[in-house]
N, C-alpha and C positions, 0 to 999 in steps of 0.2 A: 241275810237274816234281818228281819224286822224285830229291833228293839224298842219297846213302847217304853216308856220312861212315867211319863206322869199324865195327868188329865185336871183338866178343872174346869168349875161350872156354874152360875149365878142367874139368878130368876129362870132357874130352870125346872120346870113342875114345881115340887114344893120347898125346895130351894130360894134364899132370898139371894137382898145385895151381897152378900157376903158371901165372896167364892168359896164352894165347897174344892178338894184339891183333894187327889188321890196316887201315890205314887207307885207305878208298879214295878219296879226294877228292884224294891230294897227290900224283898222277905220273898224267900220261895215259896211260901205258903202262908197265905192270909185269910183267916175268915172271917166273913161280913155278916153279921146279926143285927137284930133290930125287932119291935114289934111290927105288925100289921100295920101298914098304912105311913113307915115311916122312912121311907125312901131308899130301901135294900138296893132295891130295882134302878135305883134312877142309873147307875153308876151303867149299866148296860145301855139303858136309851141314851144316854150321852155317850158313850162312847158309838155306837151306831150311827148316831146323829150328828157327830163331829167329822166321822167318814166319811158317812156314803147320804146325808141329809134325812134322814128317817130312824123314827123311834126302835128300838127291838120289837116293843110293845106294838101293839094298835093302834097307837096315838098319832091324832091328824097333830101336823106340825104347826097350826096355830093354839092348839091346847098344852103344847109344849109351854108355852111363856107363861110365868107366874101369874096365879088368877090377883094375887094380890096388887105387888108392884106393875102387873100388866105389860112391863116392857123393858129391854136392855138385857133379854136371852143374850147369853154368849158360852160355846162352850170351846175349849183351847186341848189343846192336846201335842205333846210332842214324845219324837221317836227318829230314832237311827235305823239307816239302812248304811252299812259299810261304814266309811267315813265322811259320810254326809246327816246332818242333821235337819230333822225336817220341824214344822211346826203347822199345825193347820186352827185354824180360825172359825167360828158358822155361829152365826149370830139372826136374833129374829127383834125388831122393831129397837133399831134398825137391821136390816137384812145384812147380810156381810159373809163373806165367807173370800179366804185367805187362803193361803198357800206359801208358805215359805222356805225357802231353802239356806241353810245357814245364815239365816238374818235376815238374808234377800228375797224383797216378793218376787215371785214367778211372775210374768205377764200374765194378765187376765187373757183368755180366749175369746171369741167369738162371744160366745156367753154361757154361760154358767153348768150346762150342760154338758158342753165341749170340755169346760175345765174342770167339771168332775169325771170325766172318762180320761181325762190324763193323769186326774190322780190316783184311777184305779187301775189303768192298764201301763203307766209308765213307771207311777212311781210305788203304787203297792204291790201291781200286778196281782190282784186279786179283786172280784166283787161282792155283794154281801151276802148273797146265798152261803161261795166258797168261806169270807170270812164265819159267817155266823155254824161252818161245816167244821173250822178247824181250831178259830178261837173260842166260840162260845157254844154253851150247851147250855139252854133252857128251857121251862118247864111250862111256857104262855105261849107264845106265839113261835118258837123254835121248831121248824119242821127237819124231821130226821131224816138223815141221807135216804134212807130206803121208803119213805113216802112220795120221795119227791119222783119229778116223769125224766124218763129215760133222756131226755136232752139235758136237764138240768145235771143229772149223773153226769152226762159224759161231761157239761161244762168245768163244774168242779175237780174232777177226777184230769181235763185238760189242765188245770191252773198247776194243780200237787204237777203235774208232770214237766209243767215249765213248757207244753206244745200246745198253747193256746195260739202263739205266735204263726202255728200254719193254719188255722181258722183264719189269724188277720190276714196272713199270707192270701190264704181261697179269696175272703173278700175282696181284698187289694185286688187281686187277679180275673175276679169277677167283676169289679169295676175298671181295671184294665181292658180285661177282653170287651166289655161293652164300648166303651170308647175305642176302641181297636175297630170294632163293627162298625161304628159312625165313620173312623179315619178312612176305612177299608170304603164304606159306602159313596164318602166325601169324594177319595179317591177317582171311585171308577164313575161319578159323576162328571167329575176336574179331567178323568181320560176323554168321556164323550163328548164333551164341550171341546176338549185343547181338537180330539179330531175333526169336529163339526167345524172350529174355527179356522185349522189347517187346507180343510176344501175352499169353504170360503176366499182364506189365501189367496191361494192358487185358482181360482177361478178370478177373481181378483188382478191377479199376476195377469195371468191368460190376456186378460179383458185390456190390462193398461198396455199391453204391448199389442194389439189388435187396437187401441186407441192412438197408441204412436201410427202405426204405419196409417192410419186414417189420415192421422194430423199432416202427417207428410201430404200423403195424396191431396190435402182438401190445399196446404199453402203451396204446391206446385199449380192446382187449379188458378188459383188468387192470382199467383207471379202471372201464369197467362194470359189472365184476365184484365189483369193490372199493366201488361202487355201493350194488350188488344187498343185499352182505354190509351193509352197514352199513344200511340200508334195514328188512332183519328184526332188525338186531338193535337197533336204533329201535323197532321193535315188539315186542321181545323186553324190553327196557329199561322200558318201560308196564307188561305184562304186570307184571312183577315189583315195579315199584312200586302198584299196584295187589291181588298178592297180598300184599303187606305190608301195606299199609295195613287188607287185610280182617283180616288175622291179629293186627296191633295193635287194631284194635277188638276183638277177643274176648280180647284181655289186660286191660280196661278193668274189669273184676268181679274179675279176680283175688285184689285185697287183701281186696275184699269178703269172697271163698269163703273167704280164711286167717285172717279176722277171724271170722268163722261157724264155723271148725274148732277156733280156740283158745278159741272160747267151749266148743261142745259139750264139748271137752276137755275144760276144766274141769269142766265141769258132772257128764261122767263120771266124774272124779274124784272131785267131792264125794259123789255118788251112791253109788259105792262105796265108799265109807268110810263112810260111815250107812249100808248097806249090809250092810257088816263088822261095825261095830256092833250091830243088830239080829241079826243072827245070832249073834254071839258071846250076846248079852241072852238072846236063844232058848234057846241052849245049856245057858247057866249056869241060866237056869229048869228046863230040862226036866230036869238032873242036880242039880241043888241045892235044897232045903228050909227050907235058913237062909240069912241074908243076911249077907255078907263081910264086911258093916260093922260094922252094928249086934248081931250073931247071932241074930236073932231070929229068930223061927220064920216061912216063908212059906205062908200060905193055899194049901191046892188051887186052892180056887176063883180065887182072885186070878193064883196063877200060871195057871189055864189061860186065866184071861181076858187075861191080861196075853200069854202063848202066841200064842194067836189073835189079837190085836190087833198082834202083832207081827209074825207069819207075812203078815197083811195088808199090812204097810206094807213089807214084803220083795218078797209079789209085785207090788205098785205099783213098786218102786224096781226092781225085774229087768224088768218090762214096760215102764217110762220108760229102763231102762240101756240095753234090748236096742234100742228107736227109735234114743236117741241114738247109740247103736254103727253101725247102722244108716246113718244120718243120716251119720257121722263117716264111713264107709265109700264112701259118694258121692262126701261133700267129697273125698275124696282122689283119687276118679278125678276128678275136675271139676281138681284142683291138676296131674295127671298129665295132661291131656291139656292144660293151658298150660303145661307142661315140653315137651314137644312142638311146640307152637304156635310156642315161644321156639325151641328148634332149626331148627324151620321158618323163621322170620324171619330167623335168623344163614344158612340154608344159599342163602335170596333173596338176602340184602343180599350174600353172596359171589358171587354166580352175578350179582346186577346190579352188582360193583365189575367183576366179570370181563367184563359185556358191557361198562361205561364203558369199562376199557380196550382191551376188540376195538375199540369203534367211535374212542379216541381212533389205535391203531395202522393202520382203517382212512382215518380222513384223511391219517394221513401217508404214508400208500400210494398214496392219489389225488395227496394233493398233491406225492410222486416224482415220479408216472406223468404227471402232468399239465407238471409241470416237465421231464422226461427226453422229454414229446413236443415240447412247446415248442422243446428245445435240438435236436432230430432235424430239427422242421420248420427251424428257422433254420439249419441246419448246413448247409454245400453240399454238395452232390452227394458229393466225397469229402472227405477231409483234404491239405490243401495238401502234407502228405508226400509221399506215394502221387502227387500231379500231380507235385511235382517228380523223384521216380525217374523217373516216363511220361518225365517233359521232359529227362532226363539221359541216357535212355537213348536216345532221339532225337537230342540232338544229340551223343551218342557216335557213333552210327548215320553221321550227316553228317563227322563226322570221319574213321570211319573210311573215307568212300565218298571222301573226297579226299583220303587219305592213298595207298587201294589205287590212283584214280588215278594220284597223281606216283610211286608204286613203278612204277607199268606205262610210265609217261613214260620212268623211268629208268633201268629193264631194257631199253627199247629201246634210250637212250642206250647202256649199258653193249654191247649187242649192237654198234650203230655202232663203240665206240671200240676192243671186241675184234677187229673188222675189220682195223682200222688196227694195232693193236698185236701182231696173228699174226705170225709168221715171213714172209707172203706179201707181207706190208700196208708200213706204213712204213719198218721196218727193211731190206726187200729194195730199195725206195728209193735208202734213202740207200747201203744196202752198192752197188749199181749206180753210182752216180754214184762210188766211189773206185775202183770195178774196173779202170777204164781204169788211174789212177795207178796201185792197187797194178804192176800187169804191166807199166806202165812202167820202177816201178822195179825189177824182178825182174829185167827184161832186163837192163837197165844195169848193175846189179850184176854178171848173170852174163859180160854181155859184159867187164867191168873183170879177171873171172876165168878170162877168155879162154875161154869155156863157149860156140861160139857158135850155140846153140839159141834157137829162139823157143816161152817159155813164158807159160801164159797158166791163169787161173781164172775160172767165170764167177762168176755172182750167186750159186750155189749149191753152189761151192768145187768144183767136177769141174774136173781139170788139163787140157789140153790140151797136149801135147810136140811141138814140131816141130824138124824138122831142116833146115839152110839148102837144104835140098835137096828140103824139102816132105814127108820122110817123119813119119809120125806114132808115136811112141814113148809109153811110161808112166815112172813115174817106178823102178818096179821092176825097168825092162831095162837098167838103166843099173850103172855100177859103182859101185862104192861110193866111188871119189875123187870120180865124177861125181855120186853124189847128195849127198856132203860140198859141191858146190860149188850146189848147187839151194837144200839149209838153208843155207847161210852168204849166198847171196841174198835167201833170204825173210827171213832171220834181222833183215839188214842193213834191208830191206822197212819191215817190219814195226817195226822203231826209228825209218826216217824217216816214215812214217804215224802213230806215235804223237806223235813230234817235232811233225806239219804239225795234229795234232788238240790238241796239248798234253793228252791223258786222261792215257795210262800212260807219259809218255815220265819217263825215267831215266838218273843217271849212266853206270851202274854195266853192264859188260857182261864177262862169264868164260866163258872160253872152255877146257875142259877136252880136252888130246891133239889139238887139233886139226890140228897139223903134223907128229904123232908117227904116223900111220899111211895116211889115205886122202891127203895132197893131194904131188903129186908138186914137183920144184923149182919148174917154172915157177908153179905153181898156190899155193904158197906165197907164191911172189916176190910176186904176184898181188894174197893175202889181204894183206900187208903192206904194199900202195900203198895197198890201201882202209882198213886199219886206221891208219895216217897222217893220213890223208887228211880223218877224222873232228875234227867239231867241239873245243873247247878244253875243254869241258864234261864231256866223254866221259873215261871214267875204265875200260879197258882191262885186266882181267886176264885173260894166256894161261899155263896148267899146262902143262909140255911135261917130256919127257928128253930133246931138245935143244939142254939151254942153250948147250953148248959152240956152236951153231951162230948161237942169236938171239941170245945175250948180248948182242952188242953192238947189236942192233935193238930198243932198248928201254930206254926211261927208267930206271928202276928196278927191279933183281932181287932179289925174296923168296927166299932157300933154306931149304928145311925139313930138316933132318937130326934123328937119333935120337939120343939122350943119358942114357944107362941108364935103358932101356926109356922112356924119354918122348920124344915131338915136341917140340921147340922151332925157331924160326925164326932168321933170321940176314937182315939187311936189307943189301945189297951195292948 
């Protein structure tokens, strides 16, 4: 049960700085009088306005703040539910709106919207239609249970029943099942992919082990090959040692032929130099007559003989020069063609260092190729990686095949429980099984209001009006004192079904003009045997301009009067 306690309120409409403060727990019955224009009403739009952010009245929520002071709206308000105390806050320039629970703010939400749907569905558990159905009755802007459209009934008429919770339930459920459809959808996407990847795989797999036995075959070709290569160049290696060895044997005379060159050499040399000599002797004969030494005179005879004897030993020494020249002439091609021979052995002994090393880079070729076949044949079929993707991606597969299952399990279930939780399903239920009560207590009420009509609503809130005389009416043909007395039945109703449910039952009940226009004396008398009549609990405020008349019907009288240009109250 909601116990409201107190309210207070400051630059609110015509209200100044100075909090106006209203308590409604300490008089079962208070009434609030005042002239025209001097703030009866206000005590409803702040209350409305501290709840749920909006006037009773029509009033945009910036005409709320005092035209004078202009700013520092605030309206306060606190109330029990159990043994929790609450306090709520809602203020305009600055903006502000509060929440507290025994002292302590509540976290703010999301924002402000979010945390007023928790204040009406967590912690009043009720919203303003339902409020303004069960606490308040007035006579401006208050629309009566039977104007309003058939959703709005069954809302209200869900809150009295405390099964508005399977509405949240439907929605939850409806926003379950959607995301269920996505997961569902996600699902048999994540199946088609995990199977399209599992071919893949396995064609994959296929391929690496159709790539081993390649690999094999192509390094048995190699080793053959690497074989072959090393095979001629074995016999290429012979070869060359064998041409060296012929080419070294024809260097074996070499010193010989340069020892046979520096002799001729010489020999040429001496040669020509006696040679030179004799000629020079020649000369000096054939031009000279005396001799350089001694002067004496030299013989014809002696010189021609001496002439001839010379000329002889000249063409001997030119006929022996010209052999040994000759001879020298050979030696040097015989020296020039083991210059040669020597180039040819350096250009072998390169060409067989070059095949040592083809044939040492052929063994290590083979012995790769012979190695890299070895580890091909010992390798399995693939690489344990490559199995375990296969294997991962399989029992993803299984995963996902019992996951899509219990989604399909549980979109059924979901289907089942949205059965139940439609408007048709549970809820029409339980609303059937008060229907009888509520029209019980309608009648009785309206009979206590000497109303004596038999009124009645079904499962699906259409009225029924009858008259003791069996005729059949609406609620529209009626007067307006007479449909004043149909809401002040349901009004009444609708407090003892929250009462019998304990959901939304509540102190606090305000009753704006209600004896000021539609309900005649009797019908007044009426309203004030029931108002009486009501439990200890119940805490009673009627707005009227007839105090002069209830005054005295009534515990406690609020007057509101003006006081340069402000509302302020006066407790009588």
């Amino acid at each position: 049960m909601i116990i409201f306690k107190k309210i207070s309120w400051s630059n609110f409409l015509s209200t100044g700085d100075v909090p106006t403060t209203v308590f409604f727990d300490r008089s079962p019955t208070t009434l609030i009088i005042g002239e025209n224009g001097s703030g009866k009403s206000t005590i409803l739009d702040a209350l409305t306005f501290v709840l749920f952010g909006k006037a009773f009245r029509n009033i945009n929520k910036s005409q709320l703040v005092n035209t004078i002071n202009e700013k520092g709206l605030l309206v306060t308000i606190e109330f029990s539910i159990g043994n929790k105390n609450f306090t709520v806050r809602r203020g305009v320039k600055p903006n502000i709106f509060e929440v507290l629970q025994d002292g302590k703010m509540i976290d703010q939400l999301a924002n402000n919207r979010d945390y007023q749907e928790y204040l009406e569905k967590v912690i009043l558990k009720l919203n303003y239609k339902s409020f303004t159905q069960i606490v308040v009755l007035g006579s401006s802007t208050f629309e009566p249970f039977m104007q309003l459209k058939q959703s709005d009934r069954r809302t209200i008429v869900e809150d009295l029943l405390d099964i508005q919770i399977f509405s949240s339930m439907n929605s939850l459920l409806k926003v379950k099942n959607s995301e269920l459809k996505t997961t569902i959808s996600d699902n048999e996407h994540k199946r088609e992919l995990n199977v399209y990847k599992t071919k893949m795989q396995k064609n994959y797999i296929e391929r690496l082990t159709e790539d081993n036995q390649l690999d094999i075959l192509k390094k048995q070709t190699d080793v053959s090959t690497f074989e072959d290569q090393k095979t001629l160049a074995i016999e290429s290696l012979t070869t060359y040692h064998n041409e060296i060895q012929s080419l070294s044997d024809k260097l074996i005379t070499e010193d010989k032929v340069q020892t046979k060159k520096s002799e001729f050499s010489n020999l040429q040399n001496q040669i020509e130099v006696k040679l030179k000599q004799d000629q020079k002797e020649v000369k000096f004969y054939e031009k000279n007559s005396t001799c350089s030494t001694c002067k004496q005179h030299i013989d014809d005879e002696f010189k021609k003989e001496k002439i001839n004897s010379l000329s002889t030993n000249i063409e001997e020494k030119e006929q022996g020069l010209g052999k040994i020249t000759t001879e020298i002439e050979q030696l040097k091609i015989q020296i020039e063609e083991f210059r040669d021979i020597g180039k040819q052995i350096s250009e072998k002994n390169s060409q067989l260092a070059a095949t040592k090393s083809k044939i040492e880079a052929l063994d290590n070729n083979i012995d790769r190729a012979k190695k890299d076949i070895d580890e091909l044949k010992n390798k399995k079929e693939l690489d344990n990686s490559e199995l375990n993707v296969l294997q991962l991606l399989e029992s993803e597969l299984i995963e996902l095949e019992k996951d899509y299952e219990e989604q399909c399990n549980t979109k059924q279930l979901y289907g089942y429980a949205h059965e139940l939780l439609r408007d048709s399903g549970i809820k029409t239920k339980i609303i059937r099984q008060y229907v009888p009560i509520i029209n019980k207590y309608v009648n009785k009420y309206l009979n206590e209001l000497e109303f004596l009509i038999n009124f009645s609503i079904d499962e699906n809130f259409n009225e029924t009006i009858r008259s003791q005389y069996r005729d059949e009416f609406s609620y529209s043909s009626f007067s307006e004192g007479e449909k004043m007395r149909i809401d002040l039945a349901l009004l009444f109703t609708w407090r003892m079904v929250a009462k019998l449910k304990n959901s939304v039952n509540t102190n606090l009940l305000i009753l704006d003009e209600v004896f000021d226009s539609s309900l005649d004396a009797d019908g007044t008398e009426a309203f004030l045997k029931i108002l009486n009549s009501l439990d200890e609990k119940t805490n009673v405020f009627v707005i009227s301009h007839k105090g002069e008349i209830l005054y005295d019907k009534f515990r406690s009288t609020i007057k509101f009067i003006k006081e340069k240009q402000f509302s302020k109250i006066e407790v009588m």
